[in-house]
C-alpha positions in Angstrom: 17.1 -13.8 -33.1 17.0 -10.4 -31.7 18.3 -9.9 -28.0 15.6 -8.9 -25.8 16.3 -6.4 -23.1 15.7 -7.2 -19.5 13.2 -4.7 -17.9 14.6 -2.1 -14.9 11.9 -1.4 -11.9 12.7 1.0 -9.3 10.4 0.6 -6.2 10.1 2.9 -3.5 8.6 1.3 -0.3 10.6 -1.6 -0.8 10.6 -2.6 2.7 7.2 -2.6 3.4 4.5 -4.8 2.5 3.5 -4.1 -1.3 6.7 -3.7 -1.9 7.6 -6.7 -1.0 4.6 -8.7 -3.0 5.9 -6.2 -6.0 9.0 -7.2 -6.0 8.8 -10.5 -5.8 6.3 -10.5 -8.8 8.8 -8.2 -10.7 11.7 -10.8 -10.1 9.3 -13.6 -11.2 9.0 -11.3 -14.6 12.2 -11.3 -15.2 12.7 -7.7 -14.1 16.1 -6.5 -12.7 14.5 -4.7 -9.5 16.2 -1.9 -7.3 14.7 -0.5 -4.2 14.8 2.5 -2.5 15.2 2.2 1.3 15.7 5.6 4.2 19.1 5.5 6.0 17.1 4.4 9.2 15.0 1.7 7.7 15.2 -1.8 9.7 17.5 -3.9 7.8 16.3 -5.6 5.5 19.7 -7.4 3.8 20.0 -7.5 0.0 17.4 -10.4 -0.9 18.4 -12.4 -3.9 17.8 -10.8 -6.8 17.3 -7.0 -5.8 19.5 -3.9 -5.7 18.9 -1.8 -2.4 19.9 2.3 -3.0 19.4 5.0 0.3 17.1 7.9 0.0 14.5 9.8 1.0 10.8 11.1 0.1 11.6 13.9 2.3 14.6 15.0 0.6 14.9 13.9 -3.1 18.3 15.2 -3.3 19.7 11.9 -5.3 16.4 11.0 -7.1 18.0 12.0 -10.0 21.5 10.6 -9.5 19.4 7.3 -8.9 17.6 7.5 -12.1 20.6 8.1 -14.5 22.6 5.1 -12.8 19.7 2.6 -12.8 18.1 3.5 -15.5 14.8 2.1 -15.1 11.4 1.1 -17.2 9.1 1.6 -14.7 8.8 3.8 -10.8 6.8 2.3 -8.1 6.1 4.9 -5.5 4.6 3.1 -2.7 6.6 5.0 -0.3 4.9 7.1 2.0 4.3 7.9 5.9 1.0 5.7 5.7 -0.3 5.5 8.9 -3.5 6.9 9.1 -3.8 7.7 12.8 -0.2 8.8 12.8 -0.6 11.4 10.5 -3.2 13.3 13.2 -0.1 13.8 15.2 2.6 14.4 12.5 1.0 16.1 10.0 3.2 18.7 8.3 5.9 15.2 8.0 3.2 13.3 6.5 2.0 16.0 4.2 5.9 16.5 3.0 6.9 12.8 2.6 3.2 11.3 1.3 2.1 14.7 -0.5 5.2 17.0 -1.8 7.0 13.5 -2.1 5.5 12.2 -5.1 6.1 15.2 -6.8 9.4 15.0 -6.1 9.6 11.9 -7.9 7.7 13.5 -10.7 9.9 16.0 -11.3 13.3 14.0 -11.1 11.5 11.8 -13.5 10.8 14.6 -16.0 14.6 15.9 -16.0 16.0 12.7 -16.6 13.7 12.0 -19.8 15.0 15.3 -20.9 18.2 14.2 -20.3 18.2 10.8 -21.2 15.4 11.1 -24.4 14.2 8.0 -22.2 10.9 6.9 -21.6 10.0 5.8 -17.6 6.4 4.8 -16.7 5.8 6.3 -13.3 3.2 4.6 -10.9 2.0 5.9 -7.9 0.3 4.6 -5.2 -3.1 6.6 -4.1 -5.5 5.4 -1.3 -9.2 5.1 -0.7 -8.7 7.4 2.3 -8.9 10.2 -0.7 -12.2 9.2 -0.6 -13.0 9.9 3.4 -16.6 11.0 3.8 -17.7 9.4 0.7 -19.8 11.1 -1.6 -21.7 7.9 -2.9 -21.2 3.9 -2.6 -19.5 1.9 -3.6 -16.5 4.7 -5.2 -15.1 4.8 -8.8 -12.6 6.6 -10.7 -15.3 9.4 -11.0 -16.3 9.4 -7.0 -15.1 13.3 -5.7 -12.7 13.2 -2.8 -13.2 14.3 0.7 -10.2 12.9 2.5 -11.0 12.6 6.7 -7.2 13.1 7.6 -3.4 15.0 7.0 -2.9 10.8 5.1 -5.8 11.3 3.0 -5.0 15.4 2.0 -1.8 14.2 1.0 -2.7 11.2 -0.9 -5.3 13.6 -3.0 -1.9 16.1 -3.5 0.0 13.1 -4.7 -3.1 12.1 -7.0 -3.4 15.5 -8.9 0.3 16.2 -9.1 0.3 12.6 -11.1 -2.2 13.6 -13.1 -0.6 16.9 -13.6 2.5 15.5 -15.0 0.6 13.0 -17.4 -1.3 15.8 -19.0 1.2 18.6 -18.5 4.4 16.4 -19.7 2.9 13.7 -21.5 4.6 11.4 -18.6 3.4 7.7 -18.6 1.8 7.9 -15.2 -0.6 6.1 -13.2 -2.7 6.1 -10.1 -3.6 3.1 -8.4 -6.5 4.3 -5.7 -6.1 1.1 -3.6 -8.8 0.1 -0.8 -7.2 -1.6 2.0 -5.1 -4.6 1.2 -3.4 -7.0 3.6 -1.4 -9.7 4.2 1.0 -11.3 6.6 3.4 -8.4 5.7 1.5 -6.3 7.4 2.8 -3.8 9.7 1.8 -4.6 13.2 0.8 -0.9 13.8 -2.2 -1.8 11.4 -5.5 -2.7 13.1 -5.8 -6.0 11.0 -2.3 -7.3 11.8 -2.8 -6.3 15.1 -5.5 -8.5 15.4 -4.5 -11.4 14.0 -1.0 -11.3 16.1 -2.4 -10.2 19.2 -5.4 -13.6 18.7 -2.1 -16.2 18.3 -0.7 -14.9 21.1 -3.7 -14.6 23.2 -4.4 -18.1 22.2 -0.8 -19.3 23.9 -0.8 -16.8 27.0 1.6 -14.4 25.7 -1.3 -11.4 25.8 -4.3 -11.1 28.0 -5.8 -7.9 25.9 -6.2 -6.5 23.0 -6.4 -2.5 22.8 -8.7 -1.1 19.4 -10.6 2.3 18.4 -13.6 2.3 16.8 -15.1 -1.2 15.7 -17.8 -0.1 13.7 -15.8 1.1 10.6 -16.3 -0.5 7.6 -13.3 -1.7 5.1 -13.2 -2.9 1.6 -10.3 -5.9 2.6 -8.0 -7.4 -0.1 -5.2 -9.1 -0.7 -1.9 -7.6 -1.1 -0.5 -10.0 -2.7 -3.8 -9.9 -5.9 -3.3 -5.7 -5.6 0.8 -5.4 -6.9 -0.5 -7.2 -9.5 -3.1 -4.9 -10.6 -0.1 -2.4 -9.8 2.0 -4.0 -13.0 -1.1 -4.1 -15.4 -1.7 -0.3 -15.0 1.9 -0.1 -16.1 1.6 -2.8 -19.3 -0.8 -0.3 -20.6 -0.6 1.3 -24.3 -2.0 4.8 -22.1 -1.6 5.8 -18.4 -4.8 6.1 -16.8 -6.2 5.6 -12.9 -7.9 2.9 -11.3 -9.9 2.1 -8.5 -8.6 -1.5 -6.8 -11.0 -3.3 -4.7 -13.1 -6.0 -3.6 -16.2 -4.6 -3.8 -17.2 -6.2 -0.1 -17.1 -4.4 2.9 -16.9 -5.8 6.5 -16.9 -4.4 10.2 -13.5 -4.6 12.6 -15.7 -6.6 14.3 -16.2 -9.0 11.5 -12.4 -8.9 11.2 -12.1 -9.9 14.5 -14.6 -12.9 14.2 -13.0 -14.5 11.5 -9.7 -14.1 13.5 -10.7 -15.0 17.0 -13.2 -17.7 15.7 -9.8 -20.1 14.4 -9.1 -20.5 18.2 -12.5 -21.0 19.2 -12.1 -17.6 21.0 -14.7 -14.8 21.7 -13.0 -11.7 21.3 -15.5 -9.4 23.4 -13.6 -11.1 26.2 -10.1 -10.1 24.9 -11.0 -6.4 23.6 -10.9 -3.3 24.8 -11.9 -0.3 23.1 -9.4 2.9 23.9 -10.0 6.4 22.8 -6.3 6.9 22.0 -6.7 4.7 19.0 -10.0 6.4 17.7 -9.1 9.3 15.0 -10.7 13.0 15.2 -12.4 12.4 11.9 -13.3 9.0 11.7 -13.8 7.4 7.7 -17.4 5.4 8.5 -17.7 3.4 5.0 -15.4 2.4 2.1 -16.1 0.6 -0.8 -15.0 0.0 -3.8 -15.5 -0.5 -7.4 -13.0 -2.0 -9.5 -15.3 -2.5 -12.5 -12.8 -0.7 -14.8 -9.6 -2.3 -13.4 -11.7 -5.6 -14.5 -12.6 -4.3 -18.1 -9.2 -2.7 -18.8 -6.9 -4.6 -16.6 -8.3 -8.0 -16.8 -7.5 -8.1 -12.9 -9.8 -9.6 -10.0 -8.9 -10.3 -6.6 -8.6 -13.9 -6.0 -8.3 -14.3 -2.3 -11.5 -14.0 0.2 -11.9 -11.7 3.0 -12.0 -14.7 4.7 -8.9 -16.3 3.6 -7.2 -13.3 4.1 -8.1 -13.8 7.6 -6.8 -17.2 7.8 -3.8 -17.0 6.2 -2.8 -13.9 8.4 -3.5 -15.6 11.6 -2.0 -19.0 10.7 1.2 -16.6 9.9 1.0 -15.1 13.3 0.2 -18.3 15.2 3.3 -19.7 13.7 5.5 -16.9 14.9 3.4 -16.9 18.1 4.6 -20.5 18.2 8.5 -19.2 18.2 8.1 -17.0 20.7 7.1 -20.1 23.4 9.6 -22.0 22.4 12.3 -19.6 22.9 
């Protein structure tokens, strides 16, 4: 019997939320996974079964050193300066590290298949913020882009440059346009984590108020944990192509913030106040989006409810809530 080969991944992002769903997908593959972390990232240890490496989407100056020691199938970007109302006040950073970033990657990755004679399948992680004042509803592969924010322009760079590559270079390479996606990962800077964290600890009298922009926006909500793996079936694919990821639903911060508040018996109008630091100059109204060829193609559907998202963030939080108390 032949020897089979165990798959490499490289995964920028590794720290942060999808890359922590991807890689712990990957390592349930059977893939020997490295990671790419910045000098000052919190530490994160060396989990079991990955391989941590320093860089930098803002510098790039060892992506190619990286690539010829690891060696790897398949690059995850999900790295980026992804913050949306950050990048109003740190635009030119956010442009280099989420824009010229990925075509960093791109390029690294093209010298060292010249080098090597190696193929690596190159996924990169786009945003429905490309989208920004949509141009029709729900949004496909095919919608036009008008992004709302420095985030969003830099996403749509990254986007073409991909797409550049693929048809320029041949490289296998693949946008994921991903509508928001959440879980208990979550960064607390984002408005959905920050809800769900600041109900627990409302709910034991660690926090009298809760401070939120604009409450109207709408969101197409998912699971992070259902959108890596869409992430991996873009990259089993005989061609590279993009896809939209999404739910197809939308609902209101303030629907967010019912199904939150509602699991303490809570009403949040009490709790929330609404503070113009928090509301962007160019506010995305509406996004929505439809993953009919992700289901076709892909065979992927999200399997977890925005309402079970809800849940299982704020049982997450309550529990670390709880810790807090008894400390």
């Amino acid at each position: 019997m032949a020897e089979t080969t165990q798959r490499v991944a490289f995964i920028t992002g590794i720290s942060g939320q999808d890359g922590y769903y991807l890689s712990q997908l990957l390592i349930g593959k059977g893939y020997d996974v490295h990671g790419l972390i910045p000098c000052n990232a919190p530490g994160i240890g060396e989990p079991p079964g990955l391989n941590l490496h320093y860089g930098d989407l803002a510098d790039g100056g060892n992506f190619g050193l990286l690539l010829d020691k690891i060696n790897p199938d398949e690059v995850y970007n999900l790295a980026a300066q992804s913050h949306v109302r950050l990048s109003f006040d740190l635009p030119i950073y956010t442009a280099d590290v989420t824009g010229v970033g990925v075509l960093r990657w791109l390029e690294a990755i093209r010298q060292h298949q010249i080098r090597t004679g190696r193929t690596v399948k190159f996924y990169q992680a786009s945003s429905s913020e490309m989208f920004g004042k949509v141009k029709a509803s729900p949004q496909n592969e095919e919608t036009p882009f008008h992004p709302r924010s420095p985030y969003g322009c830099a996403k749509v760079f990254g986007y073409w440059q991909t797409i550049n590559y693929r048809e320029s270079y041949g490289l296998f390479a693949c946008n994921g346009i991903l509508f928001n996606h959440e879980s208990p990962k979550r960064g607390e800077g984002f408005v959905t984590r920050k809800i769900t964290r600041a109900a627990a600890r409302i709910k034991l009298g660690l926090q009298d108020k809760l401070s939120l922009g604009n409450l109207d926006s709408q969101r197409d909500w998912g699971f992070a944990g259902d959108y890596v793996e869409a992430m991996w079936r873009m990259m089993q694919q005989a061609q590279p192509d993009d896809y939209v990821v999404a739910t197809g639903e939308t609902h209101t911060i303030r629907e967010f913030l019912d199904a939150t508040f509602q699991r303490f018996g809570l009403d949040w109008s009490q709790y929330v106040e609404q503070d113009p630091r928090f509301l962007r100059p160019a506010e995305v109204d509406v996004l929505c989006g439809d993953a009919s060829k992700a289901r076709r193609v892909l065979g992927w559907e999200p399997k977890v409810s925005f309402r079970e998202l809800a849940q299982m963030m704020v049982e997450a939080d309550l529990e670390l809530a709880q810790r807090e108390v008894s400390r």
